[in-house]
C-alpha positions as CSV (number, residue, x, y, z in Angstrom):
1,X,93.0,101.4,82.4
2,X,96.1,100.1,84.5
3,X,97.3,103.9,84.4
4,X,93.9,105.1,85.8
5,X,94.3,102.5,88.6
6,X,97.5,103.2,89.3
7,X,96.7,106.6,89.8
8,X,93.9,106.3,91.9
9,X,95.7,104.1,94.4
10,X,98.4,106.7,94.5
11,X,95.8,109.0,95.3
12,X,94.0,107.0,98.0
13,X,97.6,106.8,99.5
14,X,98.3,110.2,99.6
15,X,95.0,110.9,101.0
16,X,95.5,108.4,103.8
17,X,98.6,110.1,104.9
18,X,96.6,113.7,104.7
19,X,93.9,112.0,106.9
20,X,97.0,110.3,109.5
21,X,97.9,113.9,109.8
22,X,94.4,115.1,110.8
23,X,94.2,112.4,113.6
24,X,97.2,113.6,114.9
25,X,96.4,117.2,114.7
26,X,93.2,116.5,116.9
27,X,95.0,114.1,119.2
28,X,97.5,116.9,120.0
29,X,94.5,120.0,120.2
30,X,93.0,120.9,123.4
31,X,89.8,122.0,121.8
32,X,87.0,119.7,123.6
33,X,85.6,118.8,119.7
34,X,89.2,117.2,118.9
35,X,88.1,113.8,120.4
36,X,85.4,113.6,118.3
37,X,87.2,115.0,114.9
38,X,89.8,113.0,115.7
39,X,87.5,109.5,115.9
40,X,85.8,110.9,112.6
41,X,88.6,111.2,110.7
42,X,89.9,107.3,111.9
43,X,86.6,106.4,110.6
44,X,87.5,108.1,107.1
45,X,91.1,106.3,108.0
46,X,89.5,103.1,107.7
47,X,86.9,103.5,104.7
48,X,90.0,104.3,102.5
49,X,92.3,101.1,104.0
50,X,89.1,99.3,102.7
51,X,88.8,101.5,99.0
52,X,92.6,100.9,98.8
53,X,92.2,96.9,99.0
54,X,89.3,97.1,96.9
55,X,91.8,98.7,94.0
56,X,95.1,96.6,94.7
57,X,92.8,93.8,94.4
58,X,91.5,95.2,91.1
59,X,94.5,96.0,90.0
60,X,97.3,94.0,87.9
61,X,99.9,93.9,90.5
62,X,100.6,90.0,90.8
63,X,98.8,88.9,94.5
64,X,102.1,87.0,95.3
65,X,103.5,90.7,95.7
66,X,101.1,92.4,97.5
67,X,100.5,89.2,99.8
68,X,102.5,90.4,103.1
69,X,100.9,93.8,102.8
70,X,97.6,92.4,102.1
71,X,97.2,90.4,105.2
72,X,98.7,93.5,107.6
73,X,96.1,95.8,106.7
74,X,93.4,92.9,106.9
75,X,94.6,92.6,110.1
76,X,94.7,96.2,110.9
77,X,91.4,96.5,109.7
78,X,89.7,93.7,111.6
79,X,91.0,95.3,114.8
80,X,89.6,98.3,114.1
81,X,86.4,97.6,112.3
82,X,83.3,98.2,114.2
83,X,81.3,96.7,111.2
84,X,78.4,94.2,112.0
85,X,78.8,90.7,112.0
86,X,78.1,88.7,108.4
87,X,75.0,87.5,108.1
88,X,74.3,83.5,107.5
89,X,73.2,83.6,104.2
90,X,76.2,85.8,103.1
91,X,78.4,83.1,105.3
92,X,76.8,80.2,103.3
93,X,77.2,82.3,100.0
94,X,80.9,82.5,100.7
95,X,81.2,79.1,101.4
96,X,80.0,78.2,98.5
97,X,82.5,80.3,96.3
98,X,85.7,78.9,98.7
99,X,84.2,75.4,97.6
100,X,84.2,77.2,93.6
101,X,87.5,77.8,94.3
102,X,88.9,74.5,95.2
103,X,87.7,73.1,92.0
């Protein structure tokens, strides 16, 4: 199992750096759909920053490691997150399990 996750991050990774090569490839055109392509393809940018955290948090790499990188791509991705705002219940919820977690 720690093989197949290992793997897929490696794969999200390499498909995150084929994507960062897109982006650039339509902010350099001059073809009037490269704006468009090129916001698209930060979209798919940011759904695999998300699918990566998902796995290194699923994974067996030790948290303390991954700490620095963790909070730089949290960061990145709440600048660039047009996601919509957490609802109260799910606020309370998450409450809840911080309070779980003190305990």
């Amino acid at each position: 199992m720690l093989e197949y996750i290992n793997h897929k991050i490696s794969d999200i990774i390499t498909e995150i750096k084929d994507v960062e090569g897109m982006i650039k490839y339509h902010l350099e055109g001059d073809d009037p759909a490269d704006p468009i392509m090129a916001e698209q393809f930060r979209h798919r940018k940011n759904k695999l920053l998300k699918e990566l955290l998902s796995e290194l948090a699923l994974s067996s790499v030790n948290f303390k490691d991954m700490r620095g990188f963790i909070r730089r791509l949290t960061d990145y991705l709440e600048k660039s997150d047009n996601a919509a705002s957490m609802s109260k219940e799910l606020k309370s919820n998450l409450a809840e399990v911080e309070k779980l977690m003190a305990a």
